[in-house]
C-alpha positions as CSV (number, residue, x, y, z in Angstrom):
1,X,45.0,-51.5,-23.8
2,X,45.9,-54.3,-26.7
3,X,44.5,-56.8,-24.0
4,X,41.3,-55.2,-23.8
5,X,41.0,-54.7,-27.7
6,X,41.6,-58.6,-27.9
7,X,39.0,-59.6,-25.4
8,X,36.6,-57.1,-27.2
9,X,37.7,-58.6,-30.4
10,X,36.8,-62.7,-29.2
11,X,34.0,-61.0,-27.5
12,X,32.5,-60.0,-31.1
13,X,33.9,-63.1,-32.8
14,X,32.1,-65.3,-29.9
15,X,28.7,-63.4,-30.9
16,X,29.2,-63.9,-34.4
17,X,30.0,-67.6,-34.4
18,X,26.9,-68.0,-31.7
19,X,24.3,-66.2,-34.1
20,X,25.9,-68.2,-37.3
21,X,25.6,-71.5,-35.3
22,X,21.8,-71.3,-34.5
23,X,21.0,-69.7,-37.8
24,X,22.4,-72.7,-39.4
25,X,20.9,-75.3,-36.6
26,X,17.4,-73.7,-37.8
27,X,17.9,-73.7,-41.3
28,X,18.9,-77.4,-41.5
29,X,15.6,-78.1,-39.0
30,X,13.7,-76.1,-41.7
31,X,11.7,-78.8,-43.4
32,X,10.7,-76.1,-45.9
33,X,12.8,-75.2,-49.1
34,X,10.9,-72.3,-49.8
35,X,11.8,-70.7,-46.3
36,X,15.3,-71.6,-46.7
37,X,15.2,-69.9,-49.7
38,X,13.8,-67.2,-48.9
39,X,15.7,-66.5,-46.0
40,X,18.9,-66.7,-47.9
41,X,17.1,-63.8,-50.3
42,X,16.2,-61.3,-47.5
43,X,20.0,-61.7,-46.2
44,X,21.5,-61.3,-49.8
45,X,19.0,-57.9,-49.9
46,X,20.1,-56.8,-46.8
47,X,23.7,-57.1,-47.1
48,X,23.4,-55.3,-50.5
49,X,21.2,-52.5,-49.5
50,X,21.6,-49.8,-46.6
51,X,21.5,-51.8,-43.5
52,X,24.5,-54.1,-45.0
53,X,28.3,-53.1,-44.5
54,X,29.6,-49.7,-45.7
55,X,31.5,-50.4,-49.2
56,X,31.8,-52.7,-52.0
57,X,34.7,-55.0,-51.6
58,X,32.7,-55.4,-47.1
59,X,29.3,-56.1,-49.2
60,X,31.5,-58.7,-51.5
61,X,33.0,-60.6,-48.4
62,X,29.8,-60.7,-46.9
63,X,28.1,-62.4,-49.6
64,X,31.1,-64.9,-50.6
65,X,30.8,-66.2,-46.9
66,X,26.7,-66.1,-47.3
67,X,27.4,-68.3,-50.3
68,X,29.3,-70.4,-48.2
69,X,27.1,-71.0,-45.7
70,X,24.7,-72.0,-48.3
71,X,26.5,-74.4,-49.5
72,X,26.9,-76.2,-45.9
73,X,23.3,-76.4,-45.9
74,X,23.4,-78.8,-49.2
């Protein structure tokens, strides 16, 4: 059963980095701040209201790695 759980696990993690890798790939083709910007506004939104994780210190992570991300695009 623990081999299942890590295939499921790198599974997720595999979809994660895929989705993170063409969000970033379209954001740095974005010839428009103001997109960019905007973009990173609706995700800070969503991660703090209902449809982002459960609890604080999830909605904390999520935006210190959104941060992050920002910052690669600089």
């Amino acid at each position: 059963m623990g081999r299942v759980k890590e295939v499921v696990v790198s599974l997720n993690q595999a979809q994660v980095d895929a989705v993170e890798h063409l969000l970033m790939a379209f954001l740095k083709r974005s010839e428009n701040a103001q997109v960019v910007a905007k973009v990173y506004e609706d995700a800070y939104a969503s991660i703090m209201g209902s449809d982002g994780p459960p609890g604080t210190e999830e909605k904390m992570a999520s935006l210190e790695y959104l941060n992050q991300l920002r910052l690669q695009l600089k």
